[in-house]
PADO-984064 format. One record per residue (C-alpha): y, z, x; residue number from 1; residue in one letter. Coordinates in Angstrom, 3 decimals. Each point is the difference from the previous one (the first is absolute). Layout:
BEGIN
<atom <Y; Z; X>; NUM; A>;
...
! end
This chain:
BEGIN
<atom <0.000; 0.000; 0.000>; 1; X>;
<atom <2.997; -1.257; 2.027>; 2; X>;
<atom <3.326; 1.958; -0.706>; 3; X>;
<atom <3.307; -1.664; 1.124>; 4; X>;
<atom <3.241; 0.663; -0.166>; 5; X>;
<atom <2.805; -2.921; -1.190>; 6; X>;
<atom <3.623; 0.278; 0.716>; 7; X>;
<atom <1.793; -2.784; -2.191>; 8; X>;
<atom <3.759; -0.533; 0.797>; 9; X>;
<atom <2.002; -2.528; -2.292>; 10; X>;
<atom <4.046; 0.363; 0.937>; 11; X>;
<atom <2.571; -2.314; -2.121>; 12; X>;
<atom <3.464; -0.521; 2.419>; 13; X>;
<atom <2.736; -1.609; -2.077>; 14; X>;
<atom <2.877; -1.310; 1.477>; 15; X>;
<atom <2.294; 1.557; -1.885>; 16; X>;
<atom <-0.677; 3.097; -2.544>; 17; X>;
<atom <-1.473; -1.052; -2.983>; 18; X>;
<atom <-0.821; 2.006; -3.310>; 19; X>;
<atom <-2.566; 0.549; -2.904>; 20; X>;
<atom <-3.096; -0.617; 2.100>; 21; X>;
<atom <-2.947; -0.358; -2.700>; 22; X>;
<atom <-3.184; -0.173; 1.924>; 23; X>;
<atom <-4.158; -0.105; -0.805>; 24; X>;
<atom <-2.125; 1.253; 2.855>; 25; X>;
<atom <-3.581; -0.550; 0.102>; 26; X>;
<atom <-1.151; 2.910; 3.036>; 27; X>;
<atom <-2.624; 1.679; -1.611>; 28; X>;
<atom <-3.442; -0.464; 1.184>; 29; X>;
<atom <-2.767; -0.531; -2.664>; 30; X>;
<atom <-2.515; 2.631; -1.055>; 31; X>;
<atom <-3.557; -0.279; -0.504>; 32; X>;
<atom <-3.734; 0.161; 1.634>; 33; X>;
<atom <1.106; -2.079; 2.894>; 34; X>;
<atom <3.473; 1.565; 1.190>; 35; X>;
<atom <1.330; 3.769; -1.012>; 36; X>;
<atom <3.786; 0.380; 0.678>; 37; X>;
<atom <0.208; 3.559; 2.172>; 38; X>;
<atom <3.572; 0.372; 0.131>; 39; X>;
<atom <2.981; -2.134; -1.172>; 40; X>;
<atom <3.711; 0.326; 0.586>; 41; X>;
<atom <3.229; -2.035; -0.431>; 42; X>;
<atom <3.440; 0.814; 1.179>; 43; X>;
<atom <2.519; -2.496; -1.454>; 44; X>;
<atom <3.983; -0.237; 0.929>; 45; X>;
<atom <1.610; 2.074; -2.708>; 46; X>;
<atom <-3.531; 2.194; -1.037>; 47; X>;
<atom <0.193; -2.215; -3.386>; 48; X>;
<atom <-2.059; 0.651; -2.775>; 49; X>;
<atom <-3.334; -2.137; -0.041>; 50; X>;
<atom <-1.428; -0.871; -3.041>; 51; X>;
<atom <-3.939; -0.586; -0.195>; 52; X>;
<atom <-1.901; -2.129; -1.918>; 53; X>;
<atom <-3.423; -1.938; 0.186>; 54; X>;
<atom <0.405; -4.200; -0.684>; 55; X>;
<atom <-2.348; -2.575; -1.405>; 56; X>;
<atom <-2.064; 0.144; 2.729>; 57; X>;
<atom <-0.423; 3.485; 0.445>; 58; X>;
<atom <2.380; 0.410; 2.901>; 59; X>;
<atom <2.445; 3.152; 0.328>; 60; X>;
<atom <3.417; -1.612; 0.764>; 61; X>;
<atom <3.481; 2.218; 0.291>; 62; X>;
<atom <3.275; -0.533; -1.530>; 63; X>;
<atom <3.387; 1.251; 1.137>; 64; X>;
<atom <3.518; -0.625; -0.021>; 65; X>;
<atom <2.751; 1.141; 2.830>; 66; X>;
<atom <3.357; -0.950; -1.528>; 67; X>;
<atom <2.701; 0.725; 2.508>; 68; X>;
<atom <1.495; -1.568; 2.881>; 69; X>;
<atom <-2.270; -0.641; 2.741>; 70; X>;
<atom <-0.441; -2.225; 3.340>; 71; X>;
<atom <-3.659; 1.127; 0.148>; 72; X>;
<atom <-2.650; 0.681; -2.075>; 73; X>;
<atom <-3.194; 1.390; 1.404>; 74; X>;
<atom <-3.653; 0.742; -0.772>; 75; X>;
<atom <-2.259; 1.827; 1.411>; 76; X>;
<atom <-3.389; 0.512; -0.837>; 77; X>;
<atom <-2.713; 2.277; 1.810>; 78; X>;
<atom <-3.482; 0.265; -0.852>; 79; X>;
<atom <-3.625; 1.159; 0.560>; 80; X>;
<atom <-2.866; -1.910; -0.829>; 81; X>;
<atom <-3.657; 0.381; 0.333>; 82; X>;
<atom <-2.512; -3.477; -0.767>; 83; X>;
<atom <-3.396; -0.232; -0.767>; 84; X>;
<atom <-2.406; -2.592; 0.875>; 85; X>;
<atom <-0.897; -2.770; -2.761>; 86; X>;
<atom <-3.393; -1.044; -0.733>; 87; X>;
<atom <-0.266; -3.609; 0.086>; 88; X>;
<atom <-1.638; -2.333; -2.631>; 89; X>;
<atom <-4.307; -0.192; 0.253>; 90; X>;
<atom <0.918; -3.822; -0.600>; 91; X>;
<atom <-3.132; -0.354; -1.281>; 92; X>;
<atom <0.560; -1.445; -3.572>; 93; X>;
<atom <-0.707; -3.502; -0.821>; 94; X>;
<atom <2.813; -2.513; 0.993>; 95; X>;
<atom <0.284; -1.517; -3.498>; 96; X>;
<atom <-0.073; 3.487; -1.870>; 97; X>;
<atom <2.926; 0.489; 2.364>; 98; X>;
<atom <1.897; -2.808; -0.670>; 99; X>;
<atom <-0.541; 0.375; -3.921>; 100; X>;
<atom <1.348; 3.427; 0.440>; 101; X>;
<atom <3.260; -1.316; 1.137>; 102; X>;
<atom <0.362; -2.510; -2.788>; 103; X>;
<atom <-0.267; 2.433; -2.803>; 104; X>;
<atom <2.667; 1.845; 1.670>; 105; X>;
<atom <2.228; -2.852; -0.639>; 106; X>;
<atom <1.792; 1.506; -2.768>; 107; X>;
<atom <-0.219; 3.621; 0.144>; 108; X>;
<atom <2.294; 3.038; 1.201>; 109; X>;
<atom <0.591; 0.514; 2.916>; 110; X>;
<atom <-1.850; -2.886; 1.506>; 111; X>;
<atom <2.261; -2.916; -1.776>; 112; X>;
<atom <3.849; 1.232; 2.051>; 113; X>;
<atom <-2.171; -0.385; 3.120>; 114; X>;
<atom <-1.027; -3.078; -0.656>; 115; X>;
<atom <2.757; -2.138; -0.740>; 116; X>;
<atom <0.656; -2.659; 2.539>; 117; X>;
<atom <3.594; -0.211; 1.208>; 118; X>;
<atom <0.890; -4.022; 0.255>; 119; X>;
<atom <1.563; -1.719; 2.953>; 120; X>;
<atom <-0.202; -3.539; 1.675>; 121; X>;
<atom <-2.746; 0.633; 2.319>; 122; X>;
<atom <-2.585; 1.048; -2.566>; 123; X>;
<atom <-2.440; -2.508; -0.214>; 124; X>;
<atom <0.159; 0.113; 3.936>; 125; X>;
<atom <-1.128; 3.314; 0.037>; 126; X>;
<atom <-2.374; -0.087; -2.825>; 127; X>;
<atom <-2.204; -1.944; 1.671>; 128; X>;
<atom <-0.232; 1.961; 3.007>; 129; X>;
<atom <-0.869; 2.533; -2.638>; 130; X>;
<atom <-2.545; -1.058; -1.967>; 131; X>;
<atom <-1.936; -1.494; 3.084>; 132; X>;
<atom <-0.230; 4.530; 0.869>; 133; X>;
<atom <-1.065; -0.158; -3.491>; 134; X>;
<atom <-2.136; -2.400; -1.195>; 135; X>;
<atom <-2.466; 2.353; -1.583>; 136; X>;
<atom <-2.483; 0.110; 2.960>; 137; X>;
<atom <1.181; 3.269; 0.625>; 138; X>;
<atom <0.354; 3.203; -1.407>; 139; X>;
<atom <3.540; 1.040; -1.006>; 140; X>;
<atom <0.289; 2.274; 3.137>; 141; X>;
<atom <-1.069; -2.468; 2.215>; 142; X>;
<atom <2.705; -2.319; -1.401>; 143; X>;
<atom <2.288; 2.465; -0.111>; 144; X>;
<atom <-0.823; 0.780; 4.276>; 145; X>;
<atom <0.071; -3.731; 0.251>; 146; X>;
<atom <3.553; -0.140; -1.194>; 147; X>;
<atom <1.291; 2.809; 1.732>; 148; X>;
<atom <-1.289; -1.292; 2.926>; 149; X>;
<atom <1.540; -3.587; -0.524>; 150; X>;
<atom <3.474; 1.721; 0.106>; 151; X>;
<atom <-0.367; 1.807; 2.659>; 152; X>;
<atom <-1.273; -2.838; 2.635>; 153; X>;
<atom <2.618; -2.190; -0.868>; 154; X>;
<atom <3.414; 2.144; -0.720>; 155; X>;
<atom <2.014; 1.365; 3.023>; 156; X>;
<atom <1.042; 3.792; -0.516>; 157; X>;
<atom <3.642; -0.841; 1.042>; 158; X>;
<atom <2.409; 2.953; -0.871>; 159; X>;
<atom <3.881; -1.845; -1.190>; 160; X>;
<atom <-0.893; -3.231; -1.134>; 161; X>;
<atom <-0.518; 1.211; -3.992>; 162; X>;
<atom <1.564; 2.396; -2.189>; 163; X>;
<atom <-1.120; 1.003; -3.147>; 164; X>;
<atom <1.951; -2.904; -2.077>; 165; X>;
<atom <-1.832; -2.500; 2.276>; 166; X>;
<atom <-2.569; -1.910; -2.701>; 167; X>;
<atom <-3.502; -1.361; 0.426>; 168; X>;
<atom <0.937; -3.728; 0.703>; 169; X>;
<atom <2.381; 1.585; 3.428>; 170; X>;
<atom <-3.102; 2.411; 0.988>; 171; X>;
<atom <-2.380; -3.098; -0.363>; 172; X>;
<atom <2.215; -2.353; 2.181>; 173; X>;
<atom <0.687; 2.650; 2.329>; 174; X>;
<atom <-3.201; 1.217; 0.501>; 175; X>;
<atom <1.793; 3.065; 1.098>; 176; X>;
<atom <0.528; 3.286; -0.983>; 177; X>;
<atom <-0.571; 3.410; -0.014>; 178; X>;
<atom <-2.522; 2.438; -2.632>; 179; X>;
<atom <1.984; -0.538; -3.546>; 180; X>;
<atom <-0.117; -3.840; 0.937>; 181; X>;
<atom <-4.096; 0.091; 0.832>; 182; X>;
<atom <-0.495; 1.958; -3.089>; 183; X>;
<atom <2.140; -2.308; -2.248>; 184; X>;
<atom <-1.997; -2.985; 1.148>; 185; X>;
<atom <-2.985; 1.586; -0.725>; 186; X>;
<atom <0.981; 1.482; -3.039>; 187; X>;
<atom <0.421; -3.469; -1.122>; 188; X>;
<atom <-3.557; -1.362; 1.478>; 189; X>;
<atom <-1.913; 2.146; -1.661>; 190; X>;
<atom <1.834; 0.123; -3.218>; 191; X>;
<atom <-0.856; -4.476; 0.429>; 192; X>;
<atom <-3.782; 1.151; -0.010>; 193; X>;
<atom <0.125; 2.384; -3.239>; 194; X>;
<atom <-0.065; 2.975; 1.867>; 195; X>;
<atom <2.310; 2.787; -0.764>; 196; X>;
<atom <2.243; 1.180; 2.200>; 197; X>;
<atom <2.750; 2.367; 0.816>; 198; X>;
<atom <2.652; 0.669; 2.355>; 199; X>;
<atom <-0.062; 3.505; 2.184>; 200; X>;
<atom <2.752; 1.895; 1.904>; 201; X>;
<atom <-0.582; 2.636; 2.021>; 202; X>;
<atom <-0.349; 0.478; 3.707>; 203; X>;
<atom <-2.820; -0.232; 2.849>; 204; X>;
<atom <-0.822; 2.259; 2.136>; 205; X>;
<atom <-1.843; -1.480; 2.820>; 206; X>;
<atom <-1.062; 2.952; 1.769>; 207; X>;
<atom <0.416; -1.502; 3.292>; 208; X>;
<atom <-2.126; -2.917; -0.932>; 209; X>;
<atom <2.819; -2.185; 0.271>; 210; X>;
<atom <0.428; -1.794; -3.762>; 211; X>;
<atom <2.914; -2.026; -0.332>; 212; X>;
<atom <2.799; 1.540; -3.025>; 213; X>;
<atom <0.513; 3.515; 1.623>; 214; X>;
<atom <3.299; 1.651; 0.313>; 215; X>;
<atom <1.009; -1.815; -3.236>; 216; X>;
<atom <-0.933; -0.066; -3.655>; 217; X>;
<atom <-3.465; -2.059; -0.414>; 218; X>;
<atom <-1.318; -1.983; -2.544>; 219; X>;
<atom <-3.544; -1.566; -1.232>; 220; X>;
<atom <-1.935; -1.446; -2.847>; 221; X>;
<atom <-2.464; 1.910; -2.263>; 222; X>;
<atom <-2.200; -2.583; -1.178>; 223; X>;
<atom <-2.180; 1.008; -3.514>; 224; X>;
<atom <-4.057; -0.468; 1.134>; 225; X>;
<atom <-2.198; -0.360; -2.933>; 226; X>;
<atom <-2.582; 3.610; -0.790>; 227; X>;
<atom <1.915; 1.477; 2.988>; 228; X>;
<atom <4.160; 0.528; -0.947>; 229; X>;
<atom <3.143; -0.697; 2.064>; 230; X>;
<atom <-0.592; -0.532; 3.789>; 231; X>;
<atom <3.223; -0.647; 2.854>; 232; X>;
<atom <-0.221; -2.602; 1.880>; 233; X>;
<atom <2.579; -0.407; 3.131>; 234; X>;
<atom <0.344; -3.590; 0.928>; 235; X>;
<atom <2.795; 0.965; 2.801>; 236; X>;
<atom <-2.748; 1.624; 1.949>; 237; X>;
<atom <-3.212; -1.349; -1.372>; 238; X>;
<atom <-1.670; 3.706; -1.589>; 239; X>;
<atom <-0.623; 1.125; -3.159>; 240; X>;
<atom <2.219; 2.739; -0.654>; 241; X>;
<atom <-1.689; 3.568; 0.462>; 242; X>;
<atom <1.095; 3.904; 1.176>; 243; X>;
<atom <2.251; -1.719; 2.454>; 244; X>;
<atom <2.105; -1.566; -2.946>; 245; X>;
<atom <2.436; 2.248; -1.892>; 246; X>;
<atom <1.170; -1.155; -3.070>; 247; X>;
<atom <3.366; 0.566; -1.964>; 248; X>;
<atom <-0.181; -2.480; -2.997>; 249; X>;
<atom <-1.725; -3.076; -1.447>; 250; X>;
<atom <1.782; -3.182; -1.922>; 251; X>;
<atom <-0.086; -3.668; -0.754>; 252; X>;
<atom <2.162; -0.509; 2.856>; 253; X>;
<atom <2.132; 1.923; 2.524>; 254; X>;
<atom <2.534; 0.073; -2.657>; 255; X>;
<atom <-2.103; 2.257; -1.835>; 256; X>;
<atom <-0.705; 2.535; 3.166>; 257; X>;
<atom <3.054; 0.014; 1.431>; 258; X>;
<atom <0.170; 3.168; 2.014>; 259; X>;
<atom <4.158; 0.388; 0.120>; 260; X>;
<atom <2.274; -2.604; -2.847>; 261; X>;
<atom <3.191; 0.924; -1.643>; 262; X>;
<atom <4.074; -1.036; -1.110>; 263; X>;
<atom <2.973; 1.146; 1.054>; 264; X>;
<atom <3.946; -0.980; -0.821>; 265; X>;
<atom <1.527; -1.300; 3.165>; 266; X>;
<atom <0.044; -2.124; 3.064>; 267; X>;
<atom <-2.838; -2.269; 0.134>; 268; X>;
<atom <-0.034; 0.365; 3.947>; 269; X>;
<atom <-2.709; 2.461; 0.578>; 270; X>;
<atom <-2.693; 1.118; 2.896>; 271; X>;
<atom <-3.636; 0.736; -0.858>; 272; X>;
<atom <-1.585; 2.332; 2.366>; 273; X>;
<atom <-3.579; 0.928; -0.578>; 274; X>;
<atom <-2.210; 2.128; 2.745>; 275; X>;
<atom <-3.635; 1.002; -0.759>; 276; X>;
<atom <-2.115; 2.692; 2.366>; 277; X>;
<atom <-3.557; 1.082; -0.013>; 278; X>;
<atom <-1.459; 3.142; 1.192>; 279; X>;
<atom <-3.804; 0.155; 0.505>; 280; X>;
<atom <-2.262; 2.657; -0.492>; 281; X>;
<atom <0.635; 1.826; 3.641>; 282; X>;
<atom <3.352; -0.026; -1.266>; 283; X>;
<atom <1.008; -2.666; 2.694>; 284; X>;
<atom <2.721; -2.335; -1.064>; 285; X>;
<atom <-0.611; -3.060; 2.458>; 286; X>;
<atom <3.659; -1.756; -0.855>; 287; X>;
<atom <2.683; 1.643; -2.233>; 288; X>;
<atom <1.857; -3.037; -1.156>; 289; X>;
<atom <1.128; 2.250; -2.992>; 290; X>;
<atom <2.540; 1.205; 2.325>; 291; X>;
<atom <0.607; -3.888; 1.189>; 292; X>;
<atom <0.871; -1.375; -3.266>; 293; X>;
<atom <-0.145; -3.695; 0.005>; 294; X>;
<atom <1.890; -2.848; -1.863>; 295; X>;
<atom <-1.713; -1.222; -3.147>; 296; X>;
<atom <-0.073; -4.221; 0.677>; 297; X>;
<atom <2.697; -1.335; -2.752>; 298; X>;
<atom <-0.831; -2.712; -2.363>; 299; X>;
<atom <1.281; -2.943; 1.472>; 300; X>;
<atom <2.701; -1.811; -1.766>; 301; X>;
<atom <1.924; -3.832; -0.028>; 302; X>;
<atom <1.753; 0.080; 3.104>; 303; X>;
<atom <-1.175; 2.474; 1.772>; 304; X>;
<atom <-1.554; -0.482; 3.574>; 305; X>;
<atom <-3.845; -0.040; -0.607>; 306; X>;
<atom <-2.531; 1.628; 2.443>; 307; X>;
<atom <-1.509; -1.896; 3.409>; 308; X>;
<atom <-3.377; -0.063; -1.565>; 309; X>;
<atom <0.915; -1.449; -3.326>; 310; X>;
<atom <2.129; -3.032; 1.607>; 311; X>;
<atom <-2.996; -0.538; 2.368>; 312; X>;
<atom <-2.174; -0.402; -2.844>; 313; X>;
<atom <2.537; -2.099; -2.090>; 314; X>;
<atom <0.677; -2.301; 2.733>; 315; X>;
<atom <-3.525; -0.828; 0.406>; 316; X>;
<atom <-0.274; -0.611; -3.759>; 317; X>;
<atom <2.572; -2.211; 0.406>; 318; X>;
<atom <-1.671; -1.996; 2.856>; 319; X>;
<atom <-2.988; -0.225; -2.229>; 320; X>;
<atom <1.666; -1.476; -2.899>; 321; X>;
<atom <1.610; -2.202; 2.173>; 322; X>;
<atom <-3.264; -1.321; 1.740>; 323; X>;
<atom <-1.656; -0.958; -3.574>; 324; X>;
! end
């Protein structure tokens, strides 16, 4: 039973003061036979009142308002959690009472929000690469492993070349990204197959073992396995998700999980600082980049200098077009 401890730093800087900051804040670690929240604490500028409440999907998510002037806003969140080890599916049900399984699912709660298939031009592109994992030869969780897989071996975990407005069509011509940008491709590839599928935020905590997405906010895909339940998948390091994977909140999309979102009246010149730190069991904190809060990569907007990696890419596009 692995116990770690998570620092999670978001800090708003506004250029000039602004007021009425309305803000939701999704820090609170689920509960139930696979994690148990030890302790939990949140210090926020002003000590504003939080109010609780559970969503659709059975997430705890905060509400609170800080109302007057301010140049900063920040929040900090502390907590203790211990993970248990999953069992994995037996696998050992027949591939077409599998696949059945999923197609009676089609139309039933939960199963139908996490199966609706988000449109963009490179669909039928990546359908095919889809249902060639699929193609009914296989159990569900092989297909599912054979997706996962696919995304990993041929995405590059580059940190500043997406943000979260960045859509599927830019992550597929980039080929580039970091873990919301795996998961949202796979999210989609699985979804192609009839498979349902959710989005995951949380952190992971590596434990030395050296998985890309520590020292900030994490995120994975919880794909639904016929007889068995929900299982996480990571595509940015090619696992499924187990007592090294903490998890805050589950969704369609990131939209639905995201850890820190809110409104304020003011400037719209703003920094995003976020900082993340894990302590292990010994109580050993390897690197405390809570303390070393780092930009959050803007959306990028008309006009605005793009990144090295994305004009390399786009210039060879280009080329490409230009060679046909």
């Amino acid at each position: 039973m692995p116990k770690f401890k998570i620092h999670h730093i978001t800090r708003y800087c506004y250029e000039v003061p602004v007021v009425d900051s309305a803000n939701q804040i999704m820090l609170f670690p689920l509960e139930d036979d696979c994690q148990d929240v030890l302790r939990h604490e949140l210090i926020i500028t002003g000590e504003p009142v939080i109010d609780l409440y559970l969503d659709y999907y059975g997430n705890k998510v905060g509400s609170f308002m800080y109302t007057p002037s301010h140049k900063e806003l920040v929040i900090d969140a502390r907590m203790e959690i211990v993970t248990h080890k999953r069992e994995l599916p037996a696998d050992n049900t027949p591939k077409e009472e599998q696949w059945s399984n999923l197609l009676s699912l089609t139309y039933q709660i939960p199963y139908i929000d996490f199966l609706k298939q988000e449109k963009f031009n490179a669909l039928p592109e990546v359908q095919a690469i889809a249902n060639a994992a699929e193609s009914r030869q296989v159990s569900v969780l092989e297909a599912a492993n054979l997706l996962n897989d696919y995304v990993y071996k041929n995405f590059k975990y580059i940190q500043g070349v997406t943000s979260v407005e960045t859509t599927l069509d830019e992550i597929w011509q980039l080929k580039a990204g970091v873990c919301q940008d795996f998961a949202h491709i796979l999210l989609a590839m699985l979804r192609m197959i009839d498979i349902p599928a959710r989005y995951v935020s949380g952190y992971v905590c590596p434990n030395r073992n050296g998985m890309r997405g520590e020292g900030a906010t994490h995120a994975w895909v919880e794909a639904y396995i016929p007889f068995y339940g929900w299982l996480g998948f990571d595509p940015t390091n090619n696992c499924i998700a187990n007592e090294l994977h903490v998890r805050l909140a589950v969704g369609r999309s990131f939209s639905d999980c995201s850890p820190v979102k809110g409104t304020y009246k003011g400037t719209a010149n703003h920094r995003l600082d976020v900082g993340v730190s894990v302590s292990y069991e010994d109580g050993i904190t390897q690197n405390d980049t809570a303390t070393i809060l780092t930009p959050q990569p803007a959306a990028p907007t008309n006009g605005q200098p793009q990144n090295s990696w994305r004009q390399h890419m786009e210039m060879i596009q280009q080329q490409q077009q230009q060679q046909q």
